[in-house]
PyMOL Python script that loads the backbone (N, CA, C, O; Angstrom):
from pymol import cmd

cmd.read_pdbstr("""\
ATOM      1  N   UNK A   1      40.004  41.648  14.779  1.00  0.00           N
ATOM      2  CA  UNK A   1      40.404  40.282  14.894  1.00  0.00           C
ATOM      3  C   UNK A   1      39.214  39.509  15.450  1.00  0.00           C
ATOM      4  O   UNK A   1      38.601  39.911  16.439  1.00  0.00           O
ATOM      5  N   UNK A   2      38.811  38.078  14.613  1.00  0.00           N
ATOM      6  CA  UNK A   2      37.881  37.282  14.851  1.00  0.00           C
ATOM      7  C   UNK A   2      38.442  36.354  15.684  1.00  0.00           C
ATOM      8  O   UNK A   2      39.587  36.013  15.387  1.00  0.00           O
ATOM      9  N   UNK A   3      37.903  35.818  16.720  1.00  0.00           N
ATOM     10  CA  UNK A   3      38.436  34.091  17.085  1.00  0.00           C
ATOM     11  C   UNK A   3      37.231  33.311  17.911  1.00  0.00           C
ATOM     12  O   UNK A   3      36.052  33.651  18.014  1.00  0.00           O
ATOM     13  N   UNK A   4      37.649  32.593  18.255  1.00  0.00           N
ATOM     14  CA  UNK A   4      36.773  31.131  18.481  1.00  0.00           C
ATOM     15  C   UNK A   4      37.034  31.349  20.408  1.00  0.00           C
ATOM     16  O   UNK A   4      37.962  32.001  20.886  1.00  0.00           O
ATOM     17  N   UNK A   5      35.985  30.634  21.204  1.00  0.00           N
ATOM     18  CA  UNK A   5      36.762  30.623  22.345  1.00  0.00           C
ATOM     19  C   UNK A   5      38.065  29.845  22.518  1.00  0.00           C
ATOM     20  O   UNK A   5      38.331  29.383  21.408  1.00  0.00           O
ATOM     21  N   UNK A   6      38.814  29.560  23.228  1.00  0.00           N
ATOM     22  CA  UNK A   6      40.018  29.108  23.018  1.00  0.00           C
ATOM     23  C   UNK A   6      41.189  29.169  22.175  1.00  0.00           C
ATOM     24  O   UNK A   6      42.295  28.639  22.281  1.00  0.00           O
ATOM     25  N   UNK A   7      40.635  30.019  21.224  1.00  0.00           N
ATOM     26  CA  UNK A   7      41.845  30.580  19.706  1.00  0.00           C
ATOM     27  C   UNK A   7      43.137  31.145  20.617  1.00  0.00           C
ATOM     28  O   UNK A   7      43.246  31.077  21.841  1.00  0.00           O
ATOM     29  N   UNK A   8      43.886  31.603  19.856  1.00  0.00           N
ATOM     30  CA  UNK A   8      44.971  32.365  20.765  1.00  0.00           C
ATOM     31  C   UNK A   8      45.247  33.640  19.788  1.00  0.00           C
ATOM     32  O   UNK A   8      44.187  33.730  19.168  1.00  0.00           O
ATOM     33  N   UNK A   9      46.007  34.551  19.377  1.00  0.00           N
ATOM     34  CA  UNK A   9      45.873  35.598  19.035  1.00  0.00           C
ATOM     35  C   UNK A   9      47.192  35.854  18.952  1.00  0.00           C
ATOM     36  O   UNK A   9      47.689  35.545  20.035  1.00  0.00           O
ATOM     37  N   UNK A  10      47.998  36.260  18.217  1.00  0.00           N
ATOM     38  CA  UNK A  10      49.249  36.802  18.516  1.00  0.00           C
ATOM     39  C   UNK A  10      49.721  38.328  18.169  1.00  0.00           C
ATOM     40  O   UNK A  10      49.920  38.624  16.991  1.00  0.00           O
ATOM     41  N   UNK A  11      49.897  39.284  19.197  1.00  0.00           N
ATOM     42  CA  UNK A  11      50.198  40.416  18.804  1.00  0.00           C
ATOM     43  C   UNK A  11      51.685  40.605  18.574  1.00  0.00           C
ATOM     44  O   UNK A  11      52.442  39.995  19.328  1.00  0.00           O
ATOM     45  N   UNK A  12      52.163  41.329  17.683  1.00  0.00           N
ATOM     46  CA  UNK A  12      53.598  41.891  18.382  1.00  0.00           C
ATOM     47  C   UNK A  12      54.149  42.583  17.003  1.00  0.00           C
ATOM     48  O   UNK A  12      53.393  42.781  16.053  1.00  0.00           O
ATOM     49  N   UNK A  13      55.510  42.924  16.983  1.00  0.00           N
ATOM     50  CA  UNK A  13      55.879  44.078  16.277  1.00  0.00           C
ATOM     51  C   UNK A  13      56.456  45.087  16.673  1.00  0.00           C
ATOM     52  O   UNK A  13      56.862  45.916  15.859  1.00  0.00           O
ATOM     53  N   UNK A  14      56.711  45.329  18.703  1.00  0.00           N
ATOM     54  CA  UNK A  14      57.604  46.102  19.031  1.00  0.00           C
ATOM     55  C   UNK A  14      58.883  45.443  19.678  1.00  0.00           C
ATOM     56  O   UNK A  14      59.113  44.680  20.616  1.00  0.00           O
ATOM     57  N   UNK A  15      59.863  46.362  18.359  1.00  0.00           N
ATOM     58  CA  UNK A  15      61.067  45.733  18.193  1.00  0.00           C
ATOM     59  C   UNK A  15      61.871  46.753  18.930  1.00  0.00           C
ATOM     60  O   UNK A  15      61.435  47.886  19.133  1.00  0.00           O
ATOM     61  N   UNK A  16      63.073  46.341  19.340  1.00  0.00           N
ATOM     62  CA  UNK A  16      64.174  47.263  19.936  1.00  0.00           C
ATOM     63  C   UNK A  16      65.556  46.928  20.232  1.00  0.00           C
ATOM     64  O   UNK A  16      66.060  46.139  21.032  1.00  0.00           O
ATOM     65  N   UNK A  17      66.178  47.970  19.127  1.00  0.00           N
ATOM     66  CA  UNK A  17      67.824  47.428  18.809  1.00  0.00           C
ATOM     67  C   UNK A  17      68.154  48.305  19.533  1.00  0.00           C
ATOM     68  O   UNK A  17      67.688  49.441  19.443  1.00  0.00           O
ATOM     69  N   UNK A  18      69.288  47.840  20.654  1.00  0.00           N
ATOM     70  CA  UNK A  18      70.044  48.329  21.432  1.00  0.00           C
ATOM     71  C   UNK A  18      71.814  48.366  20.915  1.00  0.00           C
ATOM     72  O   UNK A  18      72.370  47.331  20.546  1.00  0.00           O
ATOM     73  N   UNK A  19      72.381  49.423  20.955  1.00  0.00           N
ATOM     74  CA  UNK A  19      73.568  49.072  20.441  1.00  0.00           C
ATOM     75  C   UNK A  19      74.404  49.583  21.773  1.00  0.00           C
ATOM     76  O   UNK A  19      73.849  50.489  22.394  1.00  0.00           O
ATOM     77  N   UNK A  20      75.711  49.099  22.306  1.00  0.00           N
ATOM     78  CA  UNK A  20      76.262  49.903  22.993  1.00  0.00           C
ATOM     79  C   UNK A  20      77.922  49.736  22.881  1.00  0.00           C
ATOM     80  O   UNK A  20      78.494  48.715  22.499  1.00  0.00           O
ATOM     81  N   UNK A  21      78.436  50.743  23.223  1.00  0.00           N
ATOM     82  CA  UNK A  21      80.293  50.992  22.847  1.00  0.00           C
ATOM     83  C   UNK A  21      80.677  51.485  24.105  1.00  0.00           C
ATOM     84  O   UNK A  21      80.278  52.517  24.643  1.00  0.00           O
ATOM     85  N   UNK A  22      81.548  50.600  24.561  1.00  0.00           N
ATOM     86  CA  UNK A  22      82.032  50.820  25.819  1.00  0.00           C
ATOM     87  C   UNK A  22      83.901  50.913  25.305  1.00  0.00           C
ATOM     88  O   UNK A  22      84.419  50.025  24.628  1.00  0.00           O
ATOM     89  N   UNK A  23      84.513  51.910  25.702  1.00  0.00           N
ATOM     90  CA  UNK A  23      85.767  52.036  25.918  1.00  0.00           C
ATOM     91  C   UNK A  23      86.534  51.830  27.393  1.00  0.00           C
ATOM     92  O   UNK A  23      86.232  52.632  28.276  1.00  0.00           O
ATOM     93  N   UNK A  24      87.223  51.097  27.604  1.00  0.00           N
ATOM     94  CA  UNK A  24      87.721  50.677  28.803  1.00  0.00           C
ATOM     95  C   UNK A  24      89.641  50.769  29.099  1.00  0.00           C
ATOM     96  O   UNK A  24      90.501  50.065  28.570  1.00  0.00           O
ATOM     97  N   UNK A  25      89.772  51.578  29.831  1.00  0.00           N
ATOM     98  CA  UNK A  25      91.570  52.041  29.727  1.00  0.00           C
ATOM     99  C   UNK A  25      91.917  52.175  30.894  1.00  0.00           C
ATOM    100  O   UNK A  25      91.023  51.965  31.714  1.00  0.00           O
ATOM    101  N   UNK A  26      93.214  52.541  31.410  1.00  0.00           N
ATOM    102  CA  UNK A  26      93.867  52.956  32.525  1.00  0.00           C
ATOM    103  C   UNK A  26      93.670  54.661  32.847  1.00  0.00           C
ATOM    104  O   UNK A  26      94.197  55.650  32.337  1.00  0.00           O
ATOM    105  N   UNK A  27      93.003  54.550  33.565  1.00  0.00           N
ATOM    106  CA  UNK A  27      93.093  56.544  33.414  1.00  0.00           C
ATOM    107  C   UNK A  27      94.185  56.887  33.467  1.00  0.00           C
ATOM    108  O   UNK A  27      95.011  56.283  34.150  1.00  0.00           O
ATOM    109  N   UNK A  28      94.529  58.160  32.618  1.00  0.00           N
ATOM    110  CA  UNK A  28      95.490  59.049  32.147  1.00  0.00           C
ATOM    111  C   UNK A  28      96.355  58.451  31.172  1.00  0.00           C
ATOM    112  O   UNK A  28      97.056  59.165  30.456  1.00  0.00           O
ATOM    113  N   UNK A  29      96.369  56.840  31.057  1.00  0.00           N
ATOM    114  CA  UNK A  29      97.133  56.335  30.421  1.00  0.00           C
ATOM    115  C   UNK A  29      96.602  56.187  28.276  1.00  0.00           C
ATOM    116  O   UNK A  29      97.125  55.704  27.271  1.00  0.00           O
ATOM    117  N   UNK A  30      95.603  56.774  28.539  1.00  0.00           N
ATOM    118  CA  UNK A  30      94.298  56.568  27.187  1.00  0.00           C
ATOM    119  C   UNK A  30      95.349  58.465  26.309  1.00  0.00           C
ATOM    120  O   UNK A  30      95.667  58.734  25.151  1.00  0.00           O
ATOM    121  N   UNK A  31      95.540  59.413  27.911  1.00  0.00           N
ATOM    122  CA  UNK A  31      95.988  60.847  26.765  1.00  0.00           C
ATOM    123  C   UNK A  31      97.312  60.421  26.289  1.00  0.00           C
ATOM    124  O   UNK A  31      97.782  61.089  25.368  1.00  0.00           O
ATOM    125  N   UNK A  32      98.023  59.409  26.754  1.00  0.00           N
ATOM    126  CA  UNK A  32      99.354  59.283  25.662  1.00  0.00           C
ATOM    127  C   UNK A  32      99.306  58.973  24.530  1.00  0.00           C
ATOM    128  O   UNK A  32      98.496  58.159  24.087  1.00  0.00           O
ATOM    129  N   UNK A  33     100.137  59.548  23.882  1.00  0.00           N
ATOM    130  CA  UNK A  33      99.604  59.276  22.385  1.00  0.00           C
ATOM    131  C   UNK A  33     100.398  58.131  21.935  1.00  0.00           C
ATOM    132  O   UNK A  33     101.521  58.114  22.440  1.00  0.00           O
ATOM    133  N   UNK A  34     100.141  57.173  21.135  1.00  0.00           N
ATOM    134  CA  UNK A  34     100.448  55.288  20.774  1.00  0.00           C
ATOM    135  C   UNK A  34     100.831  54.674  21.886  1.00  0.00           C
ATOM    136  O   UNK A  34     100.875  53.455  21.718  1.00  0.00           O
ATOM    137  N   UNK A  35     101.143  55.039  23.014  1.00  0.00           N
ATOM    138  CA  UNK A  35     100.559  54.124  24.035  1.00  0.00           C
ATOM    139  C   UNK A  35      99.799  53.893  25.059  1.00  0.00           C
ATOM    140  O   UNK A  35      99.967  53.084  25.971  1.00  0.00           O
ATOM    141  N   UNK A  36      98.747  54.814  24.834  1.00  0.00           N
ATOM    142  CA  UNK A  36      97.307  54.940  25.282  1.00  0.00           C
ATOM    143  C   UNK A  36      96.420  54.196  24.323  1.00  0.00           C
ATOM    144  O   UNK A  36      95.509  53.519  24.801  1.00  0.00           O
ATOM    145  N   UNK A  37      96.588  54.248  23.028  1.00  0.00           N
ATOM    146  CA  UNK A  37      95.654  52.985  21.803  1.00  0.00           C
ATOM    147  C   UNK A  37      96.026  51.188  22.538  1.00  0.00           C
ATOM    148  O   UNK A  37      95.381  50.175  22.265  1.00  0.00           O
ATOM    149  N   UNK A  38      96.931  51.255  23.250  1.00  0.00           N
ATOM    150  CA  UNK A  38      97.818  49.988  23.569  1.00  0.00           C
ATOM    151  C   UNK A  38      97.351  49.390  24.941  1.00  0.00           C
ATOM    152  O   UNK A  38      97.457  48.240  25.369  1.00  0.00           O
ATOM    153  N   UNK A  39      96.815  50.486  25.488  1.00  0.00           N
ATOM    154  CA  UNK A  39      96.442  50.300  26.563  1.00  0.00           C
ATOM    155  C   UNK A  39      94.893  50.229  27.446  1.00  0.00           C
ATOM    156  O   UNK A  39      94.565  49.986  28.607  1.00  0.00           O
ATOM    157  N   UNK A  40      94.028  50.673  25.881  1.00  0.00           N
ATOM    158  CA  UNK A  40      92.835  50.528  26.276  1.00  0.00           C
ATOM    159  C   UNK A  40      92.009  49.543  25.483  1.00  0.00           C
ATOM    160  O   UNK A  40      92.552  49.166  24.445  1.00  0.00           O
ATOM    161  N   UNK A  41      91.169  49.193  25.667  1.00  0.00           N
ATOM    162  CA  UNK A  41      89.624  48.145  24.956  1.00  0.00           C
ATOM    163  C   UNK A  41      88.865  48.842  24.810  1.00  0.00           C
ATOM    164  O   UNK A  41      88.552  49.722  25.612  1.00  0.00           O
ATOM    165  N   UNK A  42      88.321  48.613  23.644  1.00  0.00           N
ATOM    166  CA  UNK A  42      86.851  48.500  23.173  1.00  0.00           C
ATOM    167  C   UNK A  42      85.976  47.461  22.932  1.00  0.00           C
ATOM    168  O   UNK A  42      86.309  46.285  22.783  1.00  0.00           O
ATOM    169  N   UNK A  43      85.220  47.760  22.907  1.00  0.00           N
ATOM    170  CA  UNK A  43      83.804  46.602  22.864  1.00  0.00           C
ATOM    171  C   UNK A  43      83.015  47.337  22.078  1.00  0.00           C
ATOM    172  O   UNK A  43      83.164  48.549  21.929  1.00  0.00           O
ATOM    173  N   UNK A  44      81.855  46.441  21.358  1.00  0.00           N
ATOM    174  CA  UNK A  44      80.956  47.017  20.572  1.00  0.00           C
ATOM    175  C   UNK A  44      80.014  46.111  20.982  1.00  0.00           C
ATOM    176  O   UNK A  44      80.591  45.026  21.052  1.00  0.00           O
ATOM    177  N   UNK A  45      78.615  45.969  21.356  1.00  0.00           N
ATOM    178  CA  UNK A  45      77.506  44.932  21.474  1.00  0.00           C
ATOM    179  C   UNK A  45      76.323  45.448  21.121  1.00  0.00           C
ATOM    180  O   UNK A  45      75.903  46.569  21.409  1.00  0.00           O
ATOM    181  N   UNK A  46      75.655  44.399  20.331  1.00  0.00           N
ATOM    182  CA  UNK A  46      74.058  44.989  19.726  1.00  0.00           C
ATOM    183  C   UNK A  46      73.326  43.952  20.421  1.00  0.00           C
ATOM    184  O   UNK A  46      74.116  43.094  20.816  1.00  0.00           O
ATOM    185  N   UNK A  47      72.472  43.769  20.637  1.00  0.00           N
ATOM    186  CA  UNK A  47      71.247  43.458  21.719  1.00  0.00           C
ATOM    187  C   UNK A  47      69.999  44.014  20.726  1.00  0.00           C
ATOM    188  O   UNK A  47      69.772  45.202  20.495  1.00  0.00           O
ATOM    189  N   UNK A  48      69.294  42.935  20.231  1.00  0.00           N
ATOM    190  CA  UNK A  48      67.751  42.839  19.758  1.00  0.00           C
ATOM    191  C   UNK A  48      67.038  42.283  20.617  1.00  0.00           C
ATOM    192  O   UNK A  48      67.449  41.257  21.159  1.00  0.00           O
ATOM    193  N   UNK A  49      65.747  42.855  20.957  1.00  0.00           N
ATOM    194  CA  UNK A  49      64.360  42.482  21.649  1.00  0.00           C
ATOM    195  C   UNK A  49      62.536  42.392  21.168  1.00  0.00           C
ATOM    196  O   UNK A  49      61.927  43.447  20.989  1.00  0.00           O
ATOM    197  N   UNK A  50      62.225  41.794  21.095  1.00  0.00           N
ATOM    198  CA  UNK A  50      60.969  42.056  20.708  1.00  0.00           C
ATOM    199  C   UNK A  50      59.740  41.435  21.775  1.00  0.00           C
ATOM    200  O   UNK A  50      59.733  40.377  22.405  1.00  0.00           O
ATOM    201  N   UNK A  51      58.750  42.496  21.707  1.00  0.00           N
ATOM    202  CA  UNK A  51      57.933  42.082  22.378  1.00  0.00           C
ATOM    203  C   UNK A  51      56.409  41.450  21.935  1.00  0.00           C
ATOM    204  O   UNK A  51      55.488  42.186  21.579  1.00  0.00           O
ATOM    205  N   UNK A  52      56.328  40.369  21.994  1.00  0.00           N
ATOM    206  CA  UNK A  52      54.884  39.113  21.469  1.00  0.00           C
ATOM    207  C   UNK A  52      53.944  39.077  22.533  1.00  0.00           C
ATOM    208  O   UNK A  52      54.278  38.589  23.613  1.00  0.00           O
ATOM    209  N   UNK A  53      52.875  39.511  22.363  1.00  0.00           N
ATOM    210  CA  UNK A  53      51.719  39.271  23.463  1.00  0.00           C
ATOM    211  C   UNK A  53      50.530  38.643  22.672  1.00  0.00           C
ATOM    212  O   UNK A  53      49.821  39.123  21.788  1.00  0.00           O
ATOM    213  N   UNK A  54      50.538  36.978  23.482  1.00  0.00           N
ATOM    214  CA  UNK A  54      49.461  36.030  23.594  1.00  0.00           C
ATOM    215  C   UNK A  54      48.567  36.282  24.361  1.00  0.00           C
ATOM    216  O   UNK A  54      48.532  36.545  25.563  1.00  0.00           O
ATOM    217  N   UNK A  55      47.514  36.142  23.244  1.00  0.00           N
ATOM    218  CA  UNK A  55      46.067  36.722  24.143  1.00  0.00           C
ATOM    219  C   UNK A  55      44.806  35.027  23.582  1.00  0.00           C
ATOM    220  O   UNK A  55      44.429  34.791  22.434  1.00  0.00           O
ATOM    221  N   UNK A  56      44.572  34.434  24.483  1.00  0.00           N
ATOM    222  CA  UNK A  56      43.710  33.541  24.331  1.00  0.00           C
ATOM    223  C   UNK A  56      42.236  33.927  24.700  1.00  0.00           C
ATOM    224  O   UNK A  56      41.934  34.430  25.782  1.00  0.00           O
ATOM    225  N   UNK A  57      41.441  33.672  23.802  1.00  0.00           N
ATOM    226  CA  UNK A  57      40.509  34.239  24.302  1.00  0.00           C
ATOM    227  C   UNK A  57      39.022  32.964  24.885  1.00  0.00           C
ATOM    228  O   UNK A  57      38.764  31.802  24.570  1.00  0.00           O
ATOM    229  N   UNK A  58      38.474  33.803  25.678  1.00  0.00           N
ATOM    230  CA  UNK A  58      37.223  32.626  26.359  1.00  0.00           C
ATOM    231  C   UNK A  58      36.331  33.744  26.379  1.00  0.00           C
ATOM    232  O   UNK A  58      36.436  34.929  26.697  1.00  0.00           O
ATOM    233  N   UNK A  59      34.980  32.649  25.731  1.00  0.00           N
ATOM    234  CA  UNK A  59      34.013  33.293  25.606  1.00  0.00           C
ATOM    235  C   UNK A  59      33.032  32.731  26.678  1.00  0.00           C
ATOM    236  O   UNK A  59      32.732  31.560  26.912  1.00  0.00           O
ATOM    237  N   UNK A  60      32.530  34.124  27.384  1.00  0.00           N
ATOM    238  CA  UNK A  60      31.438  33.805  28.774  1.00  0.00           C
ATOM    239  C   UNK A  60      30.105  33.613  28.275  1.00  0.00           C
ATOM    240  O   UNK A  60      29.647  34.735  28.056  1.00  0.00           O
ATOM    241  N   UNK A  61      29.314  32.777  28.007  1.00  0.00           N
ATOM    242  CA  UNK A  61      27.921  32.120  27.775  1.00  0.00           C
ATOM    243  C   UNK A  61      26.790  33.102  28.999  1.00  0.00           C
ATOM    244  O   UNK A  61      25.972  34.016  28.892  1.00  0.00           O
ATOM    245  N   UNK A  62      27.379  32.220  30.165  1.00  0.00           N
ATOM    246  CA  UNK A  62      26.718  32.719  31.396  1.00  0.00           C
ATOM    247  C   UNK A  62      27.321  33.033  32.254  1.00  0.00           C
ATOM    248  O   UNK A  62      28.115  32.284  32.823  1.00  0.00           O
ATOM    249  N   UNK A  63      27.055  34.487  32.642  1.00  0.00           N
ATOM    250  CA  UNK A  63      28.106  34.810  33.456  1.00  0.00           C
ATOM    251  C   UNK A  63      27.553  34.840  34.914  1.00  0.00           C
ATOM    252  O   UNK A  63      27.731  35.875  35.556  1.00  0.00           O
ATOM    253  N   UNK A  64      26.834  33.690  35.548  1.00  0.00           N
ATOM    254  CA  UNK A  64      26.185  33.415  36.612  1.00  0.00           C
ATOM    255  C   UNK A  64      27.523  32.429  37.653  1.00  0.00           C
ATOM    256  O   UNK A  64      28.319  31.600  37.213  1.00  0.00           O
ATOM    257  N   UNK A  65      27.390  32.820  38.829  1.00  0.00           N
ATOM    258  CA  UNK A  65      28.162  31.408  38.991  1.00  0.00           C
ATOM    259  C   UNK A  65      27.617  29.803  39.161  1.00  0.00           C
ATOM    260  O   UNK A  65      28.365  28.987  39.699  1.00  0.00           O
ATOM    261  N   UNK A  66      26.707  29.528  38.829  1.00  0.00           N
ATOM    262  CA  UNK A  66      25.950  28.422  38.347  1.00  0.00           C
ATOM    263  C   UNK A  66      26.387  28.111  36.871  1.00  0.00           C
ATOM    264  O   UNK A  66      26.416  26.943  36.483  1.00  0.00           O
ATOM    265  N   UNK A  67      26.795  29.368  35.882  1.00  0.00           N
ATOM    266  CA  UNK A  67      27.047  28.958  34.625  1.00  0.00           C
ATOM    267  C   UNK A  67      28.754  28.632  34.720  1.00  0.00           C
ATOM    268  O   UNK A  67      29.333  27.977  35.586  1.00  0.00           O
ATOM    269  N   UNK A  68      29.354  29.346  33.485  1.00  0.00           N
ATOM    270  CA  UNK A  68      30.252  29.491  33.410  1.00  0.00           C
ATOM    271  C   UNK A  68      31.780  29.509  34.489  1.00  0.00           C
ATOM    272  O   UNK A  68      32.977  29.257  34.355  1.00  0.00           O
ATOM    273  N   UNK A  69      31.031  29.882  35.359  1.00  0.00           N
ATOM    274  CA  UNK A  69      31.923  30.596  36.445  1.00  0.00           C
ATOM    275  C   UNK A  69      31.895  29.495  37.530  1.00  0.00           C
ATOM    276  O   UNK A  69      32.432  29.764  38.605  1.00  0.00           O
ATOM    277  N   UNK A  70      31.239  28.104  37.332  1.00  0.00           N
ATOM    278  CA  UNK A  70      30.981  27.363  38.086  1.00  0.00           C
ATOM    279  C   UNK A  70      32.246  26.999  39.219  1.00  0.00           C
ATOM    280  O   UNK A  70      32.180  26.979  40.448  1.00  0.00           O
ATOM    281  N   UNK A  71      33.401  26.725  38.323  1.00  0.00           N
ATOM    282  CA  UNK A  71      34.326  26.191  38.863  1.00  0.00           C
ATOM    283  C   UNK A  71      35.310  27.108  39.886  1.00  0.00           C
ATOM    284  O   UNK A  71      36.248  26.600  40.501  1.00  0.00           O
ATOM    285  N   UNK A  72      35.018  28.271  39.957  1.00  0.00           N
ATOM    286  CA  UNK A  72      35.032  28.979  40.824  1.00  0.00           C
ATOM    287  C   UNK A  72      34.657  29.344  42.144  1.00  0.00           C
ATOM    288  O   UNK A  72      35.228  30.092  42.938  1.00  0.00           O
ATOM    289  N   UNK A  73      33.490  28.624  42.264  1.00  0.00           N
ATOM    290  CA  UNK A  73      32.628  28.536  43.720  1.00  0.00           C
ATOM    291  C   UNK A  73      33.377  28.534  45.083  1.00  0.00           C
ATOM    292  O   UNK A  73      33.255  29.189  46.119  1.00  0.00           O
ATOM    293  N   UNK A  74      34.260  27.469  44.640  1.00  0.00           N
ATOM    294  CA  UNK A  74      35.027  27.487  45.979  1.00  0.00           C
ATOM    295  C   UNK A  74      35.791  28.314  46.678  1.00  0.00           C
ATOM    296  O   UNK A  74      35.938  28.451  47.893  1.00  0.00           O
ATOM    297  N   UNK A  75      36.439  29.050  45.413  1.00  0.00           N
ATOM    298  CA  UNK A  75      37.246  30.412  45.797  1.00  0.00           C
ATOM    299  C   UNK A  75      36.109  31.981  46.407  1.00  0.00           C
ATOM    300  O   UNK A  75      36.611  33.061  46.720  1.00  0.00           O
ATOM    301  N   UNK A  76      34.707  31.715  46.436  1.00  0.00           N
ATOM    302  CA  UNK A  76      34.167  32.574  47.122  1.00  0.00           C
ATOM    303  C   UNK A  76      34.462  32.634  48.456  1.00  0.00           C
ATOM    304  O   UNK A  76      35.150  31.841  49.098  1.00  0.00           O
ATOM    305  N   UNK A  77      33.851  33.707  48.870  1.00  0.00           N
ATOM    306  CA  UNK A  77      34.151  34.119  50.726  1.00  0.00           C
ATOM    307  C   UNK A  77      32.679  33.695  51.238  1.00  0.00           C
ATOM    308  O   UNK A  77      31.636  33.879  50.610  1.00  0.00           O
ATOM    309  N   UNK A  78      32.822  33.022  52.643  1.00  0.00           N
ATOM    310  CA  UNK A  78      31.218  32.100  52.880  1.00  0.00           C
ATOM    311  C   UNK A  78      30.634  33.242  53.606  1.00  0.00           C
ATOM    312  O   UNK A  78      31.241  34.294  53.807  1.00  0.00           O
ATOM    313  N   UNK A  79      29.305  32.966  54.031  1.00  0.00           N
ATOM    314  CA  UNK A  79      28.700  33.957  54.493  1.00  0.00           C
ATOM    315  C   UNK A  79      28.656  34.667  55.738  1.00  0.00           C
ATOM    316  O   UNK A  79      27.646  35.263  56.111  1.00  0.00           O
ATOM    317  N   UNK A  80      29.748  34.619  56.406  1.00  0.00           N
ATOM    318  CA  UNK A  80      30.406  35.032  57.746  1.00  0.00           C
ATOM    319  C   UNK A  80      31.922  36.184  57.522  1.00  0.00           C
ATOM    320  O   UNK A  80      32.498  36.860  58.374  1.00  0.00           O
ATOM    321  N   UNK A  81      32.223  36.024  55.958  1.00  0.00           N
ATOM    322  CA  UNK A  81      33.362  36.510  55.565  1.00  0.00           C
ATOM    323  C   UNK A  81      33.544  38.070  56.422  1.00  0.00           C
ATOM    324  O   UNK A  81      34.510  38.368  57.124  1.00  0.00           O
ATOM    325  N   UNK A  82      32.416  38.882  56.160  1.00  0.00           N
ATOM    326  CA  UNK A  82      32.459  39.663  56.777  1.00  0.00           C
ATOM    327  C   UNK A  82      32.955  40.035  58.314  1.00  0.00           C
ATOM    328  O   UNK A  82      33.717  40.915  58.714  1.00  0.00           O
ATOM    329  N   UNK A  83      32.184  38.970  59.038  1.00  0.00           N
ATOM    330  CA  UNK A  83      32.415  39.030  60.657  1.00  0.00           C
ATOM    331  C   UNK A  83      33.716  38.555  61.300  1.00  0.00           C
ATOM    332  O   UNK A  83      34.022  38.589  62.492  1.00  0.00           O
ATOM    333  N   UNK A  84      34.529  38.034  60.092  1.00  0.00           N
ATOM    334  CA  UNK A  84      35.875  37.349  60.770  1.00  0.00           C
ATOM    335  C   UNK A  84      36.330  38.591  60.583  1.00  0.00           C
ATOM    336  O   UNK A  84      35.724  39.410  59.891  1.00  0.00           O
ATOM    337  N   UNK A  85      37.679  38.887  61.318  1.00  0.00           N
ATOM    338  CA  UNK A  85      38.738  39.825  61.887  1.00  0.00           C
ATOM    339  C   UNK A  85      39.534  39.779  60.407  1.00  0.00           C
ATOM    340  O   UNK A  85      39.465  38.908  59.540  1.00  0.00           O
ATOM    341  N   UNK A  86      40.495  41.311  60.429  1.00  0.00           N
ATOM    342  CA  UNK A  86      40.825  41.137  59.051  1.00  0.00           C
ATOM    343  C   UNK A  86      42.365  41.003  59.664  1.00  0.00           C
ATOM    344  O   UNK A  86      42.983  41.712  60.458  1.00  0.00           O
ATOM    345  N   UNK A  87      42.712  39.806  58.962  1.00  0.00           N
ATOM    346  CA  UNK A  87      44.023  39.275  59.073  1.00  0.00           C
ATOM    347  C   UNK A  87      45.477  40.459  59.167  1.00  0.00           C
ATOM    348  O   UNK A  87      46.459  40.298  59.891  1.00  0.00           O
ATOM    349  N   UNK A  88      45.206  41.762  58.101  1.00  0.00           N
ATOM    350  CA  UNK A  88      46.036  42.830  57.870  1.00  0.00           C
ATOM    351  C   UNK A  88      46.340  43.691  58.680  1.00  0.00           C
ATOM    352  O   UNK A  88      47.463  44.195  58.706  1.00  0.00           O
ATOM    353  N   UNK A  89      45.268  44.049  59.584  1.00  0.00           N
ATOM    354  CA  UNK A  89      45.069  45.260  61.019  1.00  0.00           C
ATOM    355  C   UNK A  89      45.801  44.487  62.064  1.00  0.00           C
ATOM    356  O   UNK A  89      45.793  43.271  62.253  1.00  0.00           O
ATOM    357  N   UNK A  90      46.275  45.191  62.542  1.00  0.00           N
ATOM    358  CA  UNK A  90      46.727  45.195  64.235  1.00  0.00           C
ATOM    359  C   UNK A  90      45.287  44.813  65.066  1.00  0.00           C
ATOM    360  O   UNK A  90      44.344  45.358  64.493  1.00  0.00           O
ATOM    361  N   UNK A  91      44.924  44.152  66.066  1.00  0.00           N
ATOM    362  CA  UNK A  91      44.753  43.898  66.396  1.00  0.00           C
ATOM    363  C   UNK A  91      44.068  44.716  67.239  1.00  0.00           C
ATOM    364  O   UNK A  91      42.854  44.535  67.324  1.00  0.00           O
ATOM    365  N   UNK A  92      44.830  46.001  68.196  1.00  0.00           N
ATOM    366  CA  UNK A  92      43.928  46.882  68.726  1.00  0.00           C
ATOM    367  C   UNK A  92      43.069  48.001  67.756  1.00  0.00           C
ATOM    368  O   UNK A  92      42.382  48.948  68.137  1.00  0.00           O
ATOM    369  N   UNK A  93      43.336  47.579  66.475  1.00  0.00           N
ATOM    370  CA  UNK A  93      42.491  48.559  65.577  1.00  0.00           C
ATOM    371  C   UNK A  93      41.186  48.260  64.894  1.00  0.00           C
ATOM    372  O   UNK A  93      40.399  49.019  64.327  1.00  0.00           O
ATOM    373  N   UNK A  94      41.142  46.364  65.183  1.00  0.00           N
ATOM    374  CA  UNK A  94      39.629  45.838  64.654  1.00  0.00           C
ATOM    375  C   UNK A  94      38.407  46.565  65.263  1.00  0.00           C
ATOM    376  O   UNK A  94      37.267  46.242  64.929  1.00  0.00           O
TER     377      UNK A  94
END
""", "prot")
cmd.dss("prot")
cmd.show_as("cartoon", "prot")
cmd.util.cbc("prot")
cmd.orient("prot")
């Protein structure tokens, strides 16, 4: 598969039929015979699913953070990141 940056892509094709039969009665009342048919339900339900995966794609030019990645800058850790305390530890364990 060819695309452009920003194209989108569509995969899919996994399908899945679920069928299910539920019988529902009074216990003991289902072994009498014609009035155990009288006394219970059935159900029948089918359930289809399929699964579609969108994939957009971006193409990286420069993968500097000066290039591409520019808009990201801010989400870096500054240059002290290290020396701060890590939020996760207890306290007597820094």
């Amino acid at each position: 598969m060819r695309l452009q940056s920003g194209q989108t892509a569509v995969l899919g094709g996994l399908m899945e039929d679920l069928v299910t039969d539920n019988q529902d009665s009074i216990p003991g009342a289902n072994q009498i015979p014609g009035v155990g048919s009288l006394l219970s339900q059935r159900s029948a339900a089918n359930t289809k699913s399929e699964l579609v995966i969108f994939l957009r794609s971006t193409v990286i030019r420069d993968d500097s953070v000066n290039g591409d990645y520019a808009n990201f800058r801010s989400l870096l850790p500054g240059d002290d990141f290290l020396l701060q305390p890590n939020p996760s530890k207890p306290p007597h364990l820094q």
